[in-house]
C-alpha positions in Angstrom: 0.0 0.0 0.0 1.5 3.4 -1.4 0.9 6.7 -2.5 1.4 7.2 -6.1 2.7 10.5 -7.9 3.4 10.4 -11.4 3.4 12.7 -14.7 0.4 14.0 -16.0 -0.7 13.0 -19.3 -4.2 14.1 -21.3 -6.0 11.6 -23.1 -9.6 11.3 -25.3 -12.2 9.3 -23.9 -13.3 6.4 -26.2 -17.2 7.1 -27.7 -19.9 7.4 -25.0 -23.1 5.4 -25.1 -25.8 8.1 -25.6 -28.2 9.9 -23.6 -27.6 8.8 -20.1 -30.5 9.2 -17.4 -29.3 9.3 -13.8 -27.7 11.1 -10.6 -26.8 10.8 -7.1 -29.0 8.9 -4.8 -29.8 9.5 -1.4 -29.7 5.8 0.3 -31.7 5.0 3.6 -33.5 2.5 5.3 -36.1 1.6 2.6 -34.8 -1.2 1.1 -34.9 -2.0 -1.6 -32.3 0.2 -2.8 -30.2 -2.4 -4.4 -30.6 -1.2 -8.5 -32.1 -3.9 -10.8 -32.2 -3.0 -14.8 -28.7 -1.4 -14.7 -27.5 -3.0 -18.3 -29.8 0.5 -19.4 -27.9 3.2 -18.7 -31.0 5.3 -20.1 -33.5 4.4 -16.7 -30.3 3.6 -13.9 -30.9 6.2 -11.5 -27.5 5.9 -10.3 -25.5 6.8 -14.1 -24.1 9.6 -14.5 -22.7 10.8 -18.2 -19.8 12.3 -19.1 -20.1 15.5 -20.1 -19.2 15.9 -23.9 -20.0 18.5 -26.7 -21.5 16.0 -28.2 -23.0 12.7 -26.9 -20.7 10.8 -28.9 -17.3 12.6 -28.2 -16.1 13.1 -24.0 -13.8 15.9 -23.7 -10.8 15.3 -23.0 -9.8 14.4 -19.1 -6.0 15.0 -17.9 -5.3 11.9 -15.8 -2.2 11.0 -13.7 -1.8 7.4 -14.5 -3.0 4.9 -17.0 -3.0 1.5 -17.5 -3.0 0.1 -21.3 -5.3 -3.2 -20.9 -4.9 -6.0 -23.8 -6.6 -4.4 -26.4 -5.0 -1.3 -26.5 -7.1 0.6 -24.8 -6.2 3.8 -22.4 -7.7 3.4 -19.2 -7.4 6.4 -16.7 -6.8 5.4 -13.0 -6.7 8.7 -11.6 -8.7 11.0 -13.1 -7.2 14.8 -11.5 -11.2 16.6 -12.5 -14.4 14.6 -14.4 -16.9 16.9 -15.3 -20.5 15.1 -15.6 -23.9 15.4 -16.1 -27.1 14.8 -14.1 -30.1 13.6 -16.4 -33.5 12.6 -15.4 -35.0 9.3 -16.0 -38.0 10.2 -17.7 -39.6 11.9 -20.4 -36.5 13.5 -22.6 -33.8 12.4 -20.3 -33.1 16.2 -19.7 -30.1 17.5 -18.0 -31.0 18.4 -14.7 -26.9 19.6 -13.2 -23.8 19.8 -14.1 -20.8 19.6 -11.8 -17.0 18.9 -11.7 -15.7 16.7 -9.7 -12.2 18.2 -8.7 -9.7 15.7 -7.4 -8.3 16.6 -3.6 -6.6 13.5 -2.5 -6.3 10.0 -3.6 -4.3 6.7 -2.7 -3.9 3.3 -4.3 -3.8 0.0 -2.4 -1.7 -2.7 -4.6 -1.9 -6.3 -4.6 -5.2 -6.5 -2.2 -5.2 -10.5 -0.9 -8.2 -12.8 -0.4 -7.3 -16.0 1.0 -4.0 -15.0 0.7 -3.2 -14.3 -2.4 -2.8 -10.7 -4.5 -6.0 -10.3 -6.5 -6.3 -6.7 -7.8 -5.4 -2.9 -7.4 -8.2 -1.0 -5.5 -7.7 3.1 -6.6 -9.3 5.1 -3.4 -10.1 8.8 -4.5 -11.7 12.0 -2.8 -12.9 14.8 -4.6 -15.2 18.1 -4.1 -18.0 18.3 -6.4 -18.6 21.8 -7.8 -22.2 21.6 -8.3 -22.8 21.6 -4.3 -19.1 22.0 -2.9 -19.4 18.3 -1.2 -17.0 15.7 -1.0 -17.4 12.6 -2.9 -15.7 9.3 -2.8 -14.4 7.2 -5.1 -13.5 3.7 -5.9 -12.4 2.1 -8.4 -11.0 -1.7 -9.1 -9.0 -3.5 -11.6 -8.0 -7.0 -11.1 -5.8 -9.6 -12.8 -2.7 -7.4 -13.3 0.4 -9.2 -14.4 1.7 -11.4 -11.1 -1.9 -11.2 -9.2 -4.4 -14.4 -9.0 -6.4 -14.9 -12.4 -9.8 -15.9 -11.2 -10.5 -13.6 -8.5 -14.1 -12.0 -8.6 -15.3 -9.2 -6.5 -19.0 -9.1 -6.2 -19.5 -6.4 -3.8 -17.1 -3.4 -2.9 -17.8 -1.6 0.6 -17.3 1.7 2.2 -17.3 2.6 5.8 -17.3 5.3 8.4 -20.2 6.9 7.8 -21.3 7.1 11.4 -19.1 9.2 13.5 -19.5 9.8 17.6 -23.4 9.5 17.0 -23.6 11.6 13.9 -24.7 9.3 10.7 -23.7 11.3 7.5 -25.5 11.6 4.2 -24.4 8.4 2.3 -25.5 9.6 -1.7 -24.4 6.7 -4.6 -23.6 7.0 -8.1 -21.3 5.9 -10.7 -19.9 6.4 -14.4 -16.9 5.1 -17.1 -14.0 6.0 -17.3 -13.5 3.6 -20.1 -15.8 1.3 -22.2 -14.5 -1.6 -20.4 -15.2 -0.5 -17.0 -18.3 -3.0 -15.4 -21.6 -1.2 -14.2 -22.6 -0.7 -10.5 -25.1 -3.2 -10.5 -26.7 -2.1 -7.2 -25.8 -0.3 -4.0 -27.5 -0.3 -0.5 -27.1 1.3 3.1 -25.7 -1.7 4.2 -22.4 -4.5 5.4 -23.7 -7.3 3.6 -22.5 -8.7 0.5 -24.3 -11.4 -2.3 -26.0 -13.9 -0.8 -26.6 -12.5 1.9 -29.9 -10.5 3.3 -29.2 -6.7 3.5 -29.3 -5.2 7.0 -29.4 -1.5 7.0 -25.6 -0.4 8.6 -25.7 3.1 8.9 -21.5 3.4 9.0 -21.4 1.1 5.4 -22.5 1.4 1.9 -21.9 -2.2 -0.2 -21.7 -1.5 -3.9 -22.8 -4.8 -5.6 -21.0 -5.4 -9.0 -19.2 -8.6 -10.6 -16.0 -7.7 -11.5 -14.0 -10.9 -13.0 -11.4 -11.4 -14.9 -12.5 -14.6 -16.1 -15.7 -13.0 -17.5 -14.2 -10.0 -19.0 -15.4 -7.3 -16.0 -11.5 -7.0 -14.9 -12.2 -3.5 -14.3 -14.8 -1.4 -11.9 -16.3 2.2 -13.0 -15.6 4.7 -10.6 -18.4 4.4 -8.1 -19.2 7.3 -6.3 -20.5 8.4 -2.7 -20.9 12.0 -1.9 -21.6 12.7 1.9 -22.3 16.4 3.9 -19.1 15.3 6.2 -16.8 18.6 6.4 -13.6 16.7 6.4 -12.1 13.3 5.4 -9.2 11.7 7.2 -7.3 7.9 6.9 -8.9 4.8 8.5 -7.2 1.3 8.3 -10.4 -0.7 7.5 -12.2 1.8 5.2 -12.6 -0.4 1.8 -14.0 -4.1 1.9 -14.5 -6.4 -0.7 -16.0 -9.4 -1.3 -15.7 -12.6 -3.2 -19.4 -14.7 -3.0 -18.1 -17.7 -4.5 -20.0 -18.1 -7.7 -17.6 -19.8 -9.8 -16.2 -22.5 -6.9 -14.3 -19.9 -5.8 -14.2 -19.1 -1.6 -16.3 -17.1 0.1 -13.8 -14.3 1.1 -14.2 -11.3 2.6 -11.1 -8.4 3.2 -10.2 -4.8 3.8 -7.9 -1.9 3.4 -7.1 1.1 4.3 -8.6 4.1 2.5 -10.3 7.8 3.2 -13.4 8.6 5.8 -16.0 11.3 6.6 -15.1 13.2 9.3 -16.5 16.1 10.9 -12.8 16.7 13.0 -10.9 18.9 11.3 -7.0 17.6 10.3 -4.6 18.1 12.6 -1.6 19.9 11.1 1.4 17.8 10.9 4.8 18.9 13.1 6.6 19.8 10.0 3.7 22.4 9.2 3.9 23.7 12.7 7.3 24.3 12.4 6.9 26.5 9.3 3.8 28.6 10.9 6.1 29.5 14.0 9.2 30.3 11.3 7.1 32.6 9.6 5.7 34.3 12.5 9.3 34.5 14.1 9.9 36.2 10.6 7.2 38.8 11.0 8.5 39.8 14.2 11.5 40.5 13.1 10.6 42.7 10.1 8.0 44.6 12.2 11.2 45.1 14.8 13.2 46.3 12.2 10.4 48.9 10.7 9.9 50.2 14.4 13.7 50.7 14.8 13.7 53.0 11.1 
C-alpha cells in the first residue's frame, strides 16, 4: 500500500453510449435500494454521463496514471477533474446539473489478498463536487494485473465510516466510465452485507454490488461514487472491503484496506507544518522590529 505521484498526461475518452438518465441517490432505510435494470444506462438512477459537446465525443480528461489493458485501450486510473452530467430518468432524459468533480486526494492499495493471495489494485479517490461543494468518494478496481491471481471476482465493494460519535452522515451513490471496459454498478445499499446475503441496513457502510472478473471480462470497476455532507475526510485502516461470494467455486472471502473517511474533525496539522507557521511568525516579528527601529 502506497501513495502514487506520477506525470500527467491528457488523453480522449473512447465514444460514450448516448443519452444517459441518472444522478446521485440519497440511500436510507427503505430497502430496496439495491438497482435492478442497470444493463440501461437510459432508466439507472445511479448513471451519471460524461459531459461531452456532443453525446458521442467526452472531452478530453487529464489523468495522472494509466493503465493500457490487452486491447490497447487507455484506461485512466486517476482521473485529476471529471466533469458530468445529471439527467433525469424520464420523459427527454433532460439534463437536470452539471458539476465537476475536482480531485483533492487519492491513494492506491496494490496487490489487495483474499485467501492470501494478490487479487487486484483497488484506486481510493476524494474529490469536491462543484455543483454543491461536497466531498465525494471514489472507488475504483482492476484486477488480474500481471503477477496477481487470475480468477478472483469481487461481487461487492464496501465503504465505511459513515457514522461518526453519533452523527450518521448523508451516504448519496452513483457511478460512471472512465473507459468502455469498466463494469456497471449493478446495485448499491445502506448496508455490510454482500451477495447472498440479506441486507441489513448499517448506517457506517454502503456495499456497492457489482461482478467484476477477470475470467468473465469485467477485470475493471467504474468509478463508483458516494458524496456525503461530512466537512472533512481523514485515513482509517479498515475503510474499503470487498467481497468474493463464490459463484464460480471460488471461496467465500471477505477483506479490507485502508482508504479515506467522513469526518466532521478537522485535520490536525502535521509537526513539519507547525514548524513553518512558527518560522514565519518569528519572521514577521523581526521585520516589524526592524520597521519600528527605522
Amino acid at each position: 500500500m502506497k501513495f502514487v505521484h506520477v506525470a500527467a498526461a491528457t488523453v480522449l475518452m473512447g465514444a460514450s453510449v448516448g443519452a444517459i438518465a441518472g444522478d446521485f441517490v440519497e440511500l436510507n432505510k427503505s430497502f430496496p435500494w439495491r438497482l435492478n435494470g442497470a444493463t440501461n444506462q437510459n432508466t439507472d438512477r445511479y448513471f451519471l454521463q460524461l459531459a461531452a459537446p456532443t453525446q458521442s465525443i467526452p472531452t478530453p480528461m487529464v489523468i495522472t496514471s494509466s493503465f493500457v489493458n490487452i486491447d490497447n485501450e487507455v484506461i485512466p486510473l486517476v482521473a485529476s477533474s471529471i466533469t458530468y452530467n445529471a439527467r433525469s430518468t424520464t420523459g427527454a432524459q433532460s439534463i437536470i446539473g452539471t458539476g465537476t468533480l475536482t480531485l483533492l486526494d487519492y491513494r492506491l492499495n496494490e496487490d489487495v489478498t483474499l485467501a492470501g493471495q494478490a487479487i487486484g489494485d483497488i484506486y481510493d479517490f476524494v474529490y469536491r463536487d462543484s455543483r454543491d461543494n461536497k466531498l465525494v468518494f471514489g472507488t475504483r478496481v482492476i484486477l488480474g494485473l500481471p503477477g496477481q491471481q487470475q480468477n478472483a471476482e469481487l461481487n461487492n465493494v464496501f465503504r465505511y465510516g459513515f457514522e461518526e460519535d453519533g452523527t450518521t452522515f448523508d451516504a448519496a451513490a452513483a457511478w460512471l466510465f472512465l473507459s468502455n471496459f469498466d463494469l456497471r454498478l449493478y446495485s448499491a445499499a445502506r448496508s455490510d452485507q454482500g451477495l447472498k446475503q440479506m441486507d441489513v441496513f448499517d448506517p457506517d457502510a454502503v456495499s456497492f454490488q457489482s461482478d467484476i472478473n477477470l475470467s468473465e471480462g469485467n477485470p475493471y470497476s467504474g468509478l463508483y461514487l458516494l458524496k456525503t455532507n461530512a466537512t472533512y475526510y481523514t485515513y482509517a485502516d479498515n475503510a474499503i472491503g470487498y467481497f468474493q461470494a463464490g459463484e464460480e467455486s471460488q471461496p467465500v472471502v471477505k477483506a479490507f484496506t485502508g482508504g479515506f473517511v467522513p469526518t466532521n474533525t478537522a485535520p490536525i496539522p502535521e509537526p513539519s507544518t507547525y514548524a513553518m507557521l512558527l518560522a514565519g511568525l518569528g519572521m514577521i516579528g523581526v521585520i516589524a522590529r526592524r520597521r519600528m527601529r527605522a
